[in-house]
N, C-alpha and C positions, 0 to 999 in steps of 0.2 A: 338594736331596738329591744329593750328593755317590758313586754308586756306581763300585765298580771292582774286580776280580777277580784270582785268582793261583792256583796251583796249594795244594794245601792243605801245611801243614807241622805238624810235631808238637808246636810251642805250640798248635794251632788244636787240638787235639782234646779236650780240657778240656773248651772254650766248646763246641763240637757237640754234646758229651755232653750236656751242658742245656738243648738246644730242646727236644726230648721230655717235655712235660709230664704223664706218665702213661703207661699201660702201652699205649692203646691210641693213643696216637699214637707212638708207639716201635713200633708194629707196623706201622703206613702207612708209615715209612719206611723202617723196617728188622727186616722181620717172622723173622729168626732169631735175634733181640737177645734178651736179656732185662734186665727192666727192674731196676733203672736201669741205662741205658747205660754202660759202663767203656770206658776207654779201650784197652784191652786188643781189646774187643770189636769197637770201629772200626778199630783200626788193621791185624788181623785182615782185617775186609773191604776195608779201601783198599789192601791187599796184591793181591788174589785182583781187584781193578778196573784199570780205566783213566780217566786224566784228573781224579781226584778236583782239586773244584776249592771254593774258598772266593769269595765274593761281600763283601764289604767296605763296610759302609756309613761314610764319613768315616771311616776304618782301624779301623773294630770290625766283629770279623767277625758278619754275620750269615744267612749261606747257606751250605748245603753241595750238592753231587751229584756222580756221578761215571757214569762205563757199568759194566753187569754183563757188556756182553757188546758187543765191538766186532771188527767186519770188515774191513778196507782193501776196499772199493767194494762192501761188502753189507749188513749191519745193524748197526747201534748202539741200544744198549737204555739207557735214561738210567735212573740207578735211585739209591738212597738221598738224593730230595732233601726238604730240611726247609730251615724257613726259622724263624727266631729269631722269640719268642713276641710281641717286644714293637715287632716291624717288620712282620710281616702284613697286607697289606692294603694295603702302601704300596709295590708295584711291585718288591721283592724277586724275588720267586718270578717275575714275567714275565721280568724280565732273566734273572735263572738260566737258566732252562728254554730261552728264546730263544737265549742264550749256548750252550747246550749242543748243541743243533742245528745252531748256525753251527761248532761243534765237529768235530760228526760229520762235517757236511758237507764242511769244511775240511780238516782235520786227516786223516780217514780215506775220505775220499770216498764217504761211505754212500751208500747208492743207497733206503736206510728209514731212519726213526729211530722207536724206540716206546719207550713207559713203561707202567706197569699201576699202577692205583688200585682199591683196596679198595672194595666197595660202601657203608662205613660214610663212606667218607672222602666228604662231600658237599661240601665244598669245592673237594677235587679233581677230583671228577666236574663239579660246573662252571665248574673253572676251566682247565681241560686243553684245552675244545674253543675255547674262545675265543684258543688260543693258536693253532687249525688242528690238533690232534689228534682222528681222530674212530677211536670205538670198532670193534675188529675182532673181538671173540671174548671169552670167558668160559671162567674154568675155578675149576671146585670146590675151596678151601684151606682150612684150620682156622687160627682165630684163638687168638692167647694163652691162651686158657682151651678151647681144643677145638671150640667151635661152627662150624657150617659158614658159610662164607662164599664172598663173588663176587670174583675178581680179573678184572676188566675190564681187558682188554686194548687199547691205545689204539695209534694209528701218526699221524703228522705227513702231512697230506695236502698239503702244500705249501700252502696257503692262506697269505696274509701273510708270503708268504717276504720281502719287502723290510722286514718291520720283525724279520725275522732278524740283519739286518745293521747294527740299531739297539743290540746290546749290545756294544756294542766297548769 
């Protein structure tokens, strides 16, 4: 498996639109979306970010993320990542995520890096700490249909920093 990354470009936003297989995974990764994703809608938030970045498996793209919210030597907030339906599972989303921190780190010299996952998203919940991100805080959101819900707040506790430097 063949990965490698680039900054996103606006052939890429097409294919992004289509990891989202439903209303309520379009809200884990981009909970002001509505479904279905239009490109309009993405390119809208890859405006208003920084770093938006594509992940390429053998040149098909199948990762997206970017930061909602970047510091030069304070925080970086890693946020709208999704990883294509039919690569899951198979070390996408570790590189990504990895990648993205070696980002912060790199690039803006964060001093934190953090992301939030939805209480539904149980994948994310346990796949986030495994990467060295451990929960800080909770705060009350409504979901695509109004119900209340948890956004669990997560921060990168430096654990595994040397396999940060494994998504090059």
């Amino acid at each position: 498996m063949s990965l490698s990354h680039r900054p996103v470009e606006a052939r890429d936003l097409p294919v992004i639109c289509g990891f989202a297989q439903g209303e309520e995974e379009l809200f884990f990764f981009f909970p002001k979306a509505r479904y279905p994703l239009t490109v309009e809608q993405l390119q809208g938030s890859i405006d208003q970010r920084s770093d938006s970045t594509v992940v390429e498996l053998d040149g098909e793209v199948v990762g997206f993320a970017n930061f909602y919210q970047w510091e030069q030597g304070g925080t970086c907030s890693i946020g709208n990542v999704v990883i294509a339906p039919h690569v899951r599972g198979r070390g996408v989303g570790e590189y990504l995520v990895r990648l993205m921190v070696r980002l912060a780190r790199e690039r803006h010299q964060a001093s934190e890096v953090r992301l939030s996952c939805f209480n539904q998203n149980l994948a994310g919940l346990l796949f986030y700490p495994k990467l060295g991100f451990v929960p800080y805080g909770i705060e009350e959101r409504q979901d695509f249909k109004g119900r209340r819900v948890a956004l669990i707040q997560l921060r990168w506790a430096g654990e595994r920093a040397d396999s940060v430097n494994q998504a090059e």
